[in-house]
C-alpha positions in Angstrom: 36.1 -4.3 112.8 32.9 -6.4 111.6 30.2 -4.8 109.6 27.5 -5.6 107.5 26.8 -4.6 104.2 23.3 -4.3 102.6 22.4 -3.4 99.2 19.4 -2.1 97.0 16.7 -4.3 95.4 15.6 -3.9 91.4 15.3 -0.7 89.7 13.8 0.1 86.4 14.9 3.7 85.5 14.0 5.6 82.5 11.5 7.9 80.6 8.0 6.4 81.0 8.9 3.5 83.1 6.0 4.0 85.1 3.7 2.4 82.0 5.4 -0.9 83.3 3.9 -1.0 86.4 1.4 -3.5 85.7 4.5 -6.1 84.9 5.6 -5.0 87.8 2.8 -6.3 89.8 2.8 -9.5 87.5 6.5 -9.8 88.3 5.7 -9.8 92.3 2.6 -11.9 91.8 0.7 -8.7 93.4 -3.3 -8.7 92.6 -5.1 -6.7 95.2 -2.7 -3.9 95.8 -3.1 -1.1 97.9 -2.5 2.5 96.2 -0.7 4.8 98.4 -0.2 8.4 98.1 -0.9 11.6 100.0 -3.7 13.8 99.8 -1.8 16.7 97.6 -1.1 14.1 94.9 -4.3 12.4 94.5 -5.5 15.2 92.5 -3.1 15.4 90.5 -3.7 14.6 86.7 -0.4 12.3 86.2 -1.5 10.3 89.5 -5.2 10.1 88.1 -3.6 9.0 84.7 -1.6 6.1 86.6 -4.5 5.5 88.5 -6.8 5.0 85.5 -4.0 2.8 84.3 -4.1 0.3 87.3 -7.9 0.2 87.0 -7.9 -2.0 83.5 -5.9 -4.6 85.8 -7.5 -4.0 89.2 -10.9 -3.5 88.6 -11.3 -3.0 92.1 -8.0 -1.1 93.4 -8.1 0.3 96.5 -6.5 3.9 97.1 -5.1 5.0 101.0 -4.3 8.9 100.6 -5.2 10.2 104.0 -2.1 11.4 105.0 0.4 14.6 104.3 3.8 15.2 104.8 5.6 14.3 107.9 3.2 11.3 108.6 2.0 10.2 112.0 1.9 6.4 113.4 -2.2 6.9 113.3 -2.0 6.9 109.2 -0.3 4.1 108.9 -2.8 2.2 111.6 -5.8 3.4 109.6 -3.7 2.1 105.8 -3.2 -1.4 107.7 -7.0 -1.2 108.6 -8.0 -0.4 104.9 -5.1 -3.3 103.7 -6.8 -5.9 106.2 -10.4 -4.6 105.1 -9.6 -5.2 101.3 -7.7 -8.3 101.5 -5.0 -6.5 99.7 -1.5 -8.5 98.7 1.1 -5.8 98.1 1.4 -1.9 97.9 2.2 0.2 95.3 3.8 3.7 96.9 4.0 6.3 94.9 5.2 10.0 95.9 7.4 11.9 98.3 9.1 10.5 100.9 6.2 10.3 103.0 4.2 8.6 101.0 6.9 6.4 100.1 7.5 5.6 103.7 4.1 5.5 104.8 3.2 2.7 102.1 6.3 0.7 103.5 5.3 0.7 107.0 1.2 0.1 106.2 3.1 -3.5 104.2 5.1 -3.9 107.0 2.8 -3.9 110.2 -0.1 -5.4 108.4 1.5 -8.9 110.1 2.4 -7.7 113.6 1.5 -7.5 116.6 3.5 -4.8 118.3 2.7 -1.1 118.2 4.8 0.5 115.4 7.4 2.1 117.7 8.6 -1.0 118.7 10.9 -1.0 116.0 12.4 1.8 116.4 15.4 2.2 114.9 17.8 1.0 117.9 19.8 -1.9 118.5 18.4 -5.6 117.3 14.8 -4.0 117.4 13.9 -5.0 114.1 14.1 -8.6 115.6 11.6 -8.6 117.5 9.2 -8.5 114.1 7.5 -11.2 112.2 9.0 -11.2 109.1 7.1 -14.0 107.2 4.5 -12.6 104.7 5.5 -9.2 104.2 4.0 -8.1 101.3 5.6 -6.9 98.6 6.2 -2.9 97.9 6.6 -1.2 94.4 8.2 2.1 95.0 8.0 4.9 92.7 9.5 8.5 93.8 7.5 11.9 92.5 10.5 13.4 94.3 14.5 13.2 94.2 15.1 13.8 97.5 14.5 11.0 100.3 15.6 7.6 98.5 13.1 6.3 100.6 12.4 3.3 97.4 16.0 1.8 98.3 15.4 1.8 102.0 14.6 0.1 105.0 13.4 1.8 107.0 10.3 4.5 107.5 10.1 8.1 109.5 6.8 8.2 111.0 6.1 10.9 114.1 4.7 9.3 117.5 1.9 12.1 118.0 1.9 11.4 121.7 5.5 12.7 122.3 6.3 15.0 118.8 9.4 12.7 118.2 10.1 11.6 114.6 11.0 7.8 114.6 13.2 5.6 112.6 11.2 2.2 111.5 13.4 -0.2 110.6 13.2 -3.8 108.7 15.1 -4.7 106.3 12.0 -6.5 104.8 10.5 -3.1 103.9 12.8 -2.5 101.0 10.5 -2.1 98.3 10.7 -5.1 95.8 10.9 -3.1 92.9 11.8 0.5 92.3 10.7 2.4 89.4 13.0 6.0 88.7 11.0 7.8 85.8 12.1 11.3 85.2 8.9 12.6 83.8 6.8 12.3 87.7 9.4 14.6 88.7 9.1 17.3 85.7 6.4 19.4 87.5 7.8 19.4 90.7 8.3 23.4 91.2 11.2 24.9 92.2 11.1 24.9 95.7 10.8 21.7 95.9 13.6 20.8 93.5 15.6 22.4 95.8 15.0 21.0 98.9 14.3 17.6 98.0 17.9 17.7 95.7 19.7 19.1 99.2 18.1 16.2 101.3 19.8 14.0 98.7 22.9 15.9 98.6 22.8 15.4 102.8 22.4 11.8 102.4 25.2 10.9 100.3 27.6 13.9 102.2 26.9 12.2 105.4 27.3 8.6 104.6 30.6 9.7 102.7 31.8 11.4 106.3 30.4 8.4 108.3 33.4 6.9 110.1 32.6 3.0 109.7 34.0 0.7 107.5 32.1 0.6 103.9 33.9 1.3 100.6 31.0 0.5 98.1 28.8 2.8 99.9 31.8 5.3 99.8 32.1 5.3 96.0 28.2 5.2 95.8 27.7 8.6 97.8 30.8 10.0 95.9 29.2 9.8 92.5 26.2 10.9 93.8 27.2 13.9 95.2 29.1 14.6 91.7 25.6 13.8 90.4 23.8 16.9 92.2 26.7 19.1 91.3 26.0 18.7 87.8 22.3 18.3 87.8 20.6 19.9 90.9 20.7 23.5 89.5 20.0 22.7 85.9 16.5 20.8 87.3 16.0 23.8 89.3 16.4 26.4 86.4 14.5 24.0 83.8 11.8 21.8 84.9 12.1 19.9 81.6 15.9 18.8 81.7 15.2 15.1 81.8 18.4 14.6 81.8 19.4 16.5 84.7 15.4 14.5 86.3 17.0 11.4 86.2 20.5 12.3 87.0 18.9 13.6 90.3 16.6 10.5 91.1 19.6 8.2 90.7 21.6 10.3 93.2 18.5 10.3 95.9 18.4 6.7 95.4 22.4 6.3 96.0 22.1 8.5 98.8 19.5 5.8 100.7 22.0 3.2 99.3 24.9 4.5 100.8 23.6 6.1 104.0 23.5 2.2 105.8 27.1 3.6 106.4 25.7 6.4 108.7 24.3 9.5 108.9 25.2 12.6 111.5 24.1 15.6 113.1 22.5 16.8 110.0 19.6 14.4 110.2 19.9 14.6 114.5 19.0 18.6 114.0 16.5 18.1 111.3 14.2 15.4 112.7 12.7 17.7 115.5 12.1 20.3 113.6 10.6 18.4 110.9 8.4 16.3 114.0 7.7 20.1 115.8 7.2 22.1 113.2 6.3 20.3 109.9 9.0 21.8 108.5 10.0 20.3 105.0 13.4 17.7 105.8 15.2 18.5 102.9 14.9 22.5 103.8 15.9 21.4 107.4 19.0 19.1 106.1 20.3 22.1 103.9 19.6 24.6 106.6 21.9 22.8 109.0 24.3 21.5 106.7 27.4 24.2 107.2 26.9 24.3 110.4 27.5 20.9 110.9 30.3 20.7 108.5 32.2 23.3 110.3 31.5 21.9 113.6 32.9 18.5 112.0 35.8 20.1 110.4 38.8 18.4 112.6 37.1 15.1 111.8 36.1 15.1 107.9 38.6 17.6 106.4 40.6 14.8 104.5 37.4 13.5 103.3 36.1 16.7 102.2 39.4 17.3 99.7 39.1 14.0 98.1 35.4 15.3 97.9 37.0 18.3 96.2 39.2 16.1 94.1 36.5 14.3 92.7 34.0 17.4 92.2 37.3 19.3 90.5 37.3 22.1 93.1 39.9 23.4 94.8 41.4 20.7 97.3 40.8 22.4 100.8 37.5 22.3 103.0 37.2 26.0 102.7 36.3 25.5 98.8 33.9 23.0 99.5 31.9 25.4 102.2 32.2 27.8 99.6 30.5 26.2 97.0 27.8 24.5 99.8 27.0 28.2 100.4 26.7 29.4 96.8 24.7 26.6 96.0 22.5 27.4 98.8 22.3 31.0 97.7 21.4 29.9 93.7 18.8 27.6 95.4 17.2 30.3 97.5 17.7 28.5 100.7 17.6 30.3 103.6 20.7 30.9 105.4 19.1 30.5 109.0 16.6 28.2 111.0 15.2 32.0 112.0 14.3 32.5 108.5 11.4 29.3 108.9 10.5 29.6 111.9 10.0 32.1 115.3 12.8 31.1 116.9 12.0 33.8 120.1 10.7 31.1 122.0 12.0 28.0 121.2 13.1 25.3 123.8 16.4 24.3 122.6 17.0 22.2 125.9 14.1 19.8 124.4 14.8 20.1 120.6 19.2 19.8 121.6 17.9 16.4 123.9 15.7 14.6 120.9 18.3 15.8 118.8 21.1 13.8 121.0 18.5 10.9 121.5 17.9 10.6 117.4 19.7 6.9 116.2 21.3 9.5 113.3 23.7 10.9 116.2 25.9 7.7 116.8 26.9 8.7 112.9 28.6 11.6 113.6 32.1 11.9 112.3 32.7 13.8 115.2 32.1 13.1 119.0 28.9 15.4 119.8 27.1 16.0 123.4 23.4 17.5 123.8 25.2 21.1 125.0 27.0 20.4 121.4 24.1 20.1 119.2 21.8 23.2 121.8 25.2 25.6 120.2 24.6 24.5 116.6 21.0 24.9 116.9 21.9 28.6 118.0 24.5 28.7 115.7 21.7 28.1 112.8 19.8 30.9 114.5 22.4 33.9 114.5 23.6 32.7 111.2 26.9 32.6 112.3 29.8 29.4 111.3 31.9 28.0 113.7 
């Protein structure tokens, strides 16, 4: 019954906070940084204006965007080349998840000397890095989905096998977070969706984890109370700031609370996110009442104090129900069929990486491979358990 508790790092959150980014960098001592962000955002006129911005500090910043979703271990090998090559001192990460993730790992292997997938997330593997001059990360989401600013760790995909890998250090939390509302105003529908059911998948399965950890309990609690009251307002009005921020706290409480564990959720999602660059937050709502049924015996309890909380009706059913209509007012798809061809597909491979994935050993509920290979087909046919 020993565990270990971690919590987040600074966060500034507010309108505009992201006109405080050069006292950021003061704060951190950062003067060379390295700009990270993917090769969608660059363009975009709010990254140019923060750009600009940054260039009446750093005269000579240096920008790493070569990279899209669902990053590969060779972008962050040519960001630590372009790091090393500019004598940079600390990143500044600004985007989705993966550019958020791919900015922690370029600050993180710029001082070792093992490949990448050598800290995978599994056992004491994160021991085995140097963890003396890490330079120091400033985080800022585009997106309320991944909480990938208050964690430690980075999904990259080994291109040589198609797996999606866990990075882990707890030296890779960023230093300081910045949560401002307005980078997330012209995220488009779509998006707001998925990216709010990643979140709403983070702090659901860290709630259902089964260790030991009460703080990150309450944490996921109120954010999943955060997405109930926010997530469709943000995805019917752009412009609700309110509802913005509500929903980049809750992503960021979902990162905080999911040290407790994760589940089958994530175990699903990762290979088809690795296989088919499939969005993760589509993937995680997708799976998500599938895996709740399938969990059922082992999480009802926690799902009514769930209900308690949210003020529905105490019983699991009320809670699939309103996972469902949610999904339906989000225009999710009901079924992995509706993404993907799903004629063909090798479920004995996906159903094995899925067992393999470190997000399994968080399942409420004892699963096998030949478990996860009937849920996969369960998400198929559409049908619940």
């Amino acid at each position: 019954m020993n565990f270990q508790w971690n919590f987040p790092t600074i966060v500034w959150i507010g309108e505009n906070r992201v006109k405080e980014l050069i006292e950021a960098c003061e704060q951190l001592k950062i003067t060379k940084p390295l700009f990270v962000t993917d090769k969608d955002l660059i363009n975009l006129s709010f990254v140019k204006k923060i750009i600009l911005n940054c260039t009446k500090k750093f005269k000579d910043l240096n920008i790493f965007s070569n990279f899209t979703g669902n990053p590969f271990g060779e972008n962050i090998e040519e960001g630590v080349k372009e790091f090393k090559k500019n004598n940079c001192d600390g990143v500044i990460a600004i985007g989705g998840g993966s550019a958020l993730d791919v900015g922690k790992a370029i600050a993180f292997m710029t001082v070792q000397n093992r490949p990448i997938w050598d800290f995978e997330d599994i056992g004491d593997n994160w021991k085995r890095a140097n963890d003396t001059n890490i330079s120091p990360i400033i985080a800022i989401p585009t997106t309320a989905g991944t909480g990938s600013e208050t964690g430690r760790a980075s999904a990259i995909i080994n291109r040589h096998n198609g797996i999606k890998k866990i990075i882990f250090h707890p030296k890779i939390l960023p230093s300081i977070v910045i949560l401002d509302p307005m980078l997330t105003i012209e995220l488009p529908p779509n998006l707001t969706a998925a990216t709010g059911m990643d979140a709403l998948a983070h702090n659901l399965e860290a709630f259902c984890a089964p260790n030991f950890h009460p703080m990150a309990d309450g944490i996921a609690l109120e954010g999943i109370r955060l997405i109930k009251s926010s997530l469709l307002k943000a995805f019917n009005d752009g412009k609700d700031i309110e509802a913005r921020q509500n929903l980049l706290a809750a992503s960021s409480m979902g990162s905080t609370a999911f040290q407790k564990g994760l589940g089958a959720i994530h175990s699903l999602s990762h290979p088809i996110n690795a296989q088919f660059d499939i969005h993760h937050g589509l993937s995680n709502a997708i799976f998500m009442p599938y895996v709740l049924t399938f969990n059922k015996s082992s999480i009802e309890k926690k799902i009514i104090s769930i209900c308690d909380y949210l003020e529905l009706e105490k019983n699991f059913e009320s809670f699939l129900s309103w996972i469902l209509d949610l999904r339906i007012k989000l225009n999710i798809p009901n079924k992995l069929s509706e993404v993907i061809d799903c004629t063909n597909l090798n479920l004995d491979k996906l159903s094995l990486m899925a067992f393999e994935d470190p997000s399994t050993s968080g399942n409420p509920k004892k699963i096998s491979k030949d478990d996860l290979r009937q849920i996969y087909e369960h998400s198929i046919s559409g049908d619940l358990f």
